[in-house]
C-alpha positions in Angstrom: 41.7 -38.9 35.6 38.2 -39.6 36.6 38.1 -36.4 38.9 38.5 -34.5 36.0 36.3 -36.5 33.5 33.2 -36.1 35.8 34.2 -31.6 35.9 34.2 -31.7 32.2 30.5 -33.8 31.4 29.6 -32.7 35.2 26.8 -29.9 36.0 28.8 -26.7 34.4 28.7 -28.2 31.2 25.0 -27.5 30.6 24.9 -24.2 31.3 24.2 -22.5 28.1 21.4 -24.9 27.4 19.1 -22.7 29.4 19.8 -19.7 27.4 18.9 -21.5 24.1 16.1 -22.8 25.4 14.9 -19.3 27.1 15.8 -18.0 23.3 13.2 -20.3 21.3 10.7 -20.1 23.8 10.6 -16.3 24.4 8.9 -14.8 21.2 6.3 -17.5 21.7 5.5 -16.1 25.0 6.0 -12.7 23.9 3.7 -13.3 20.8 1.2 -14.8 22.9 1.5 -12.2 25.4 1.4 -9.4 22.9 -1.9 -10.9 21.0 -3.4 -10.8 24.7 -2.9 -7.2 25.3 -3.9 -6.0 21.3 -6.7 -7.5 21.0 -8.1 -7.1 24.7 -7.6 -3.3 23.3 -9.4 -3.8 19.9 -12.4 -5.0 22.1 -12.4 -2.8 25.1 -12.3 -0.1 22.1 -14.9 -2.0 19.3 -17.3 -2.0 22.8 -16.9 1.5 23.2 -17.9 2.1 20.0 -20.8 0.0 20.0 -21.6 1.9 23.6 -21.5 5.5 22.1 -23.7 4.9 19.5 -26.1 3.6 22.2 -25.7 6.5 24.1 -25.9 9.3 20.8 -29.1 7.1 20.1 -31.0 7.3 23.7 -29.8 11.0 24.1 -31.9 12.0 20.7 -34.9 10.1 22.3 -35.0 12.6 25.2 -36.3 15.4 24.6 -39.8 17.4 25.9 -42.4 18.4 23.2 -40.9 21.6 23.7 -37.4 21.4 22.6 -38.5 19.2 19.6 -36.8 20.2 16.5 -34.5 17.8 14.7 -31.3 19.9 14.7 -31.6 20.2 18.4 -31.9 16.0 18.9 -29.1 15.8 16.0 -26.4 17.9 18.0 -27.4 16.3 21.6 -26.7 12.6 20.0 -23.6 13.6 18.9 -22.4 14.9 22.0 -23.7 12.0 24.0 -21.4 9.7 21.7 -18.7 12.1 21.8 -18.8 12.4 25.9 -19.1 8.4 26.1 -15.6 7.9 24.5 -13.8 10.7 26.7 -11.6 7.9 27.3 -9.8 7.7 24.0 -9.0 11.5 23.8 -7.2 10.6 27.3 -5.2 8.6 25.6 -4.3 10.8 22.3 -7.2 9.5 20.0 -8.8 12.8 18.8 -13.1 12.4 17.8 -15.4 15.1 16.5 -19.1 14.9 15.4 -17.7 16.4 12.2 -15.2 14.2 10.0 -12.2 16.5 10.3 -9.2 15.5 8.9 -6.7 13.9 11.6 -9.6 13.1 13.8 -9.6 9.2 14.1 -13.0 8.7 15.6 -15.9 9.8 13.3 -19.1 10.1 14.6 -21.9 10.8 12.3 -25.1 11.3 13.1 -27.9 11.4 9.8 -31.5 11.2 9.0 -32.8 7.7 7.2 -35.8 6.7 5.5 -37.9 5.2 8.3 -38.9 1.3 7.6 -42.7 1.0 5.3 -45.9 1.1 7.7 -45.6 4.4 9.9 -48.2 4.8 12.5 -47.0 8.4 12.7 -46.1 10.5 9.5 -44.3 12.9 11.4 -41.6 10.9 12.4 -37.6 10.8 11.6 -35.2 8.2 12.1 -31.7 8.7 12.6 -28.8 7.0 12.4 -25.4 7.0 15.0 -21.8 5.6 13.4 -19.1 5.8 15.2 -16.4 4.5 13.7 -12.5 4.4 14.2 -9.9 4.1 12.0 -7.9 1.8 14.4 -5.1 0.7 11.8 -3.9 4.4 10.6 -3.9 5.2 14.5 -3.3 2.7 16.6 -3.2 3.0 20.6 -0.1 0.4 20.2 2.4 -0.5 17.8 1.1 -3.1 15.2 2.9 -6.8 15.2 -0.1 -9.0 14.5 -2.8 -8.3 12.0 -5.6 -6.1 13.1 -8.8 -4.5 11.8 -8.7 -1.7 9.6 -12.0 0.0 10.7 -13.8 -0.7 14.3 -17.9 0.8 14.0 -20.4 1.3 16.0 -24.1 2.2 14.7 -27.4 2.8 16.2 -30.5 3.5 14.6 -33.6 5.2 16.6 -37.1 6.0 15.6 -38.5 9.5 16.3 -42.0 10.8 16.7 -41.7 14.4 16.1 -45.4 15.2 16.9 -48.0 13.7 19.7 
């Protein structure tokens, strides 16, 4: 009787206790897991952002006295913050320099009052937003709570005569 005692309460009795326990512990890990990856996406994206702006900021800074007219530096920022997030149209996220409708990415590029105490009266200032309507189209399905808008702005200073 003992023999058969010890194959009852032996080792094989246990072995669905591994399967609960693999079953409470998994959509911890999964969560966890899944935060990781979203939100290593948000940032890699909000940086981008940030980055385009940059770029559509320096790229209306360069420019010869030649090719100085404000439409000219307008379009060329644009595209710079257009070409600096290539990356997202490679994955399906569609940006313009116009706000068209289904685009997600927005870029606008406009002209601002300049701060009080100009040294130069001829100057413009303009400022870059790029911004991304990250909830409406998200690169992955949404399970945790995320931003609804990611932006990016720059603002540069222009002296449109020497």
């Amino acid at each position: 009787m003992r023999k058969n005692h010890k194959k009852k309460y032996g080792r094989h009795s246990s072995s669905g206790v591994s399967a609960v326990e693999f079953a409470l512990i998994f959509p911890v890990l999964f969560l966890m897991l899944y935060g990781l990856l979203t939100y290593s996406i948000i940032f890699a994206i909000q940086h981008s952002l940030s980055l385009a702006a940059a770029e559509g900021g320096r790229a209306a800074v360069r420019f010869s006295q030649t090719q100085d007219v404000l439409a000219t530096r307008i379009n060329a920022a644009c595209e710079a913050a257009k070409n600096s997030l290539l990356w997202l149209e490679q994955i399906g996220v569609a940006n313009n320099c116009t706000s068209g409708s289904g685009n997600s990415v927005r870029i606008d590029v406009l002209e601002k009052n300049c701060p009080a105490g100009a040294v130069n009266a001829n100057r413009h200032c303009l400022e870059i937003s790029v911004s991304y309507a990250y909830r409406t189209h998200p690169v992955i399905p949404v399970l945790l709570p995320v931003p609804a808008n990611l932006t990016g702005q720059s603002f540069t200073q222009i002296a449109l005569a020497y």
